[in-house]
C-alpha positions in Angstrom: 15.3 106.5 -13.8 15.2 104.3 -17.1 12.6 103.9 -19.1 10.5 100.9 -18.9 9.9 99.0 -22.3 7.0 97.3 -22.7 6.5 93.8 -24.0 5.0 93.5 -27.4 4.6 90.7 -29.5 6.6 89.7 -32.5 3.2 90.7 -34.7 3.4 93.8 -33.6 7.0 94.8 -32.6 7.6 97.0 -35.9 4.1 99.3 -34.4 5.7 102.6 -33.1 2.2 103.6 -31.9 2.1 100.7 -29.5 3.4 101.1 -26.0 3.8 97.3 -24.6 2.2 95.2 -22.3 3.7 93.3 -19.3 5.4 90.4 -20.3 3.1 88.0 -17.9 0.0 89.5 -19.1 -1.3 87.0 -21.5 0.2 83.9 -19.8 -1.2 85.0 -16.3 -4.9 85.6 -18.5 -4.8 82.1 -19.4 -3.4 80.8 -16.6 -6.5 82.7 -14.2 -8.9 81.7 -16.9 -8.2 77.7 -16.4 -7.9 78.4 -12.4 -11.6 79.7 -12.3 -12.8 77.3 -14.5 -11.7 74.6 -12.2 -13.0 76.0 -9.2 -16.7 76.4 -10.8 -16.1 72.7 -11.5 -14.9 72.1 -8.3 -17.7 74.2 -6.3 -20.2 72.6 -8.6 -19.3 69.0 -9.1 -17.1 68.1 -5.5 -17.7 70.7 -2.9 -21.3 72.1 -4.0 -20.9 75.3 -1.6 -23.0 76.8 -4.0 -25.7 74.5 -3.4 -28.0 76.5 -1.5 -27.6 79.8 -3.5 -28.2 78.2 -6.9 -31.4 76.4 -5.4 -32.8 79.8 -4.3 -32.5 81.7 -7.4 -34.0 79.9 -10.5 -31.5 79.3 -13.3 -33.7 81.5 -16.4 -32.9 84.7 -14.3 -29.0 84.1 -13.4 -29.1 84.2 -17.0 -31.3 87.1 -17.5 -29.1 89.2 -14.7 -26.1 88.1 -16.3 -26.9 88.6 -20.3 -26.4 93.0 -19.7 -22.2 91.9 -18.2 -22.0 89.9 -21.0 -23.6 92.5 -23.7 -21.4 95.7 -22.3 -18.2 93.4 -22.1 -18.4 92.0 -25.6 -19.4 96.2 -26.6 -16.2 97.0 -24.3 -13.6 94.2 -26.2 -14.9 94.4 -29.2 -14.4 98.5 -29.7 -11.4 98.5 -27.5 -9.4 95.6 -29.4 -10.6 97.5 -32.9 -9.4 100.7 -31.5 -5.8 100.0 -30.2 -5.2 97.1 -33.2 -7.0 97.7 -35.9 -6.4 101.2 -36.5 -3.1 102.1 -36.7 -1.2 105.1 -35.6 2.3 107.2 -37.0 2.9 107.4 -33.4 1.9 106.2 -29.4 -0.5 109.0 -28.4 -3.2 109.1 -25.6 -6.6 107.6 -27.2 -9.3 109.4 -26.1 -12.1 108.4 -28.0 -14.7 105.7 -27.7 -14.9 103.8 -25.0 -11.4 104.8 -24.2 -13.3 107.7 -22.8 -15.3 106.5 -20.1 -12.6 103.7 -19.1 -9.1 103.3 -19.2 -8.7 99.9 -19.7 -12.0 98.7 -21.4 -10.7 95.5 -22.9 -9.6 94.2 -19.1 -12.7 95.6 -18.3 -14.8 93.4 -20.2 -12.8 90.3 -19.3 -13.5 91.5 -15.2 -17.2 91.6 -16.8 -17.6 88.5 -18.4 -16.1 86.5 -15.2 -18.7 88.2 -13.2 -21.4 87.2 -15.7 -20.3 83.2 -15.2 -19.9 84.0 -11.2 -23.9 85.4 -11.6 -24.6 82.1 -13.3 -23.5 79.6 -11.3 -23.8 81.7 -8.3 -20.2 79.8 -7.4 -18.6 81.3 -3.8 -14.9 80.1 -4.9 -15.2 81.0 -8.2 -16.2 84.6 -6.2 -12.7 84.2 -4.4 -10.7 83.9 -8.0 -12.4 86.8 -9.7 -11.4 88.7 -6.9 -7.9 87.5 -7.3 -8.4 88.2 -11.2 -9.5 92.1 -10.3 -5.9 92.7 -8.6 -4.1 90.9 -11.4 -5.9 93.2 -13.8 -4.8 96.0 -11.4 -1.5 95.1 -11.6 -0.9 94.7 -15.1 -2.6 98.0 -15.6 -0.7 100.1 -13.3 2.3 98.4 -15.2 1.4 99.6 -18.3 0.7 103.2 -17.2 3.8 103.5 -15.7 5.1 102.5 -19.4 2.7 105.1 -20.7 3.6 107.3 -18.2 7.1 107.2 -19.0 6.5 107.5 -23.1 3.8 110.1 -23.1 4.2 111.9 -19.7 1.5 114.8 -18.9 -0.6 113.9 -21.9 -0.9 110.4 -20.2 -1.3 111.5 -16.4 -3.7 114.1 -17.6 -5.9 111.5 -19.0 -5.6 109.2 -15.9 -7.0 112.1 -14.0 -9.9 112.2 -15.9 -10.8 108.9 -16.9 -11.4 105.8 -14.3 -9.5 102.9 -14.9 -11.9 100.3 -14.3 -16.0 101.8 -13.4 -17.2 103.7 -16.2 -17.9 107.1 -15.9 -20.2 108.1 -18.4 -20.5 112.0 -17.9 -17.8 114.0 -18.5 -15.8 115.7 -15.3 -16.0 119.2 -15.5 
């Protein structure tokens, strides 16, 4: 079987310690991140199937209910992005530390987080059905790029997907 390469960037294609991405990845981001902003137009402005939810629940504590996703998925980017780009490495090896060590994929993570934050806000049912739609995208990608880490790093790498989550936090350590 051959290995599979990665996309990476032309900023940071000369980074040995960088395994690649899928080459869809940021394109399909972008491209989910217009979708869903469109439907929480479209459910709030022309269908108003949220209607009924937003009138029960007053607006101050969507916000209040929503603040925490937004506070743990800027923690999650911010430490995730600074750990995998701004440090850099003589070579790819399994990163164990931070918040790499209660989730696998933090910075995808806090992007699934912040979307559920808007979805708690406007209480919106289709932009519900595209964040769900946005989880198996996020899924995808991510079992594309373990099978690239898989592949580069092999035991090391399976070793840490059994004890790490990919996507809920586990915040104790499995004995």
């Amino acid at each position: 079987m051959a290995e599979r390469k990665g996309y990476k960037r032309k900023t940071h294609e000369h980074r040995k310690d960088l395994a690649g991405e899928h080459k869809l990845g940021d394109i399909g981001q972008i491209i989910l991140l217009i979708v869903f902003i469109i439907g929480l137009l479209v459910d709030k402005f022309v269908l108003h199937f949220s209607l009924p939810l937003v009138q029960f629940l007053p607006s101050y504590l969507r916000v209040l209910i929503a603040l925490p996703f937004f506070v743990f998925s800027f923690y999650l980017a911010s430490f995730g992005l600074k750990t995998i780009f701004g440090e850099q490495r003589e070579e790819l090896v399994v990163i164990k530390s931070g918040v790499f060590s209660i989730v696998r994929h933090p910075i995808y993570l806090a992007s699934i987080l912040v979307y559920l934050g808007f979805i708690i806000i406007s209480l919106s049912i289709i932009g519900f059905c595209i964040w769900v739609i946005i989880i198996l995208f996020y899924y995808y990608i991510s079992q594309y790029e373990e099978r690239i880490l898989v592949d580069k790093l092999g035991t090391q790498y399976e070793d840490y997907i059994r004890q790490i989550p990919m996507f809920i936090p586990r915040f104790r350590r499995k004995k």
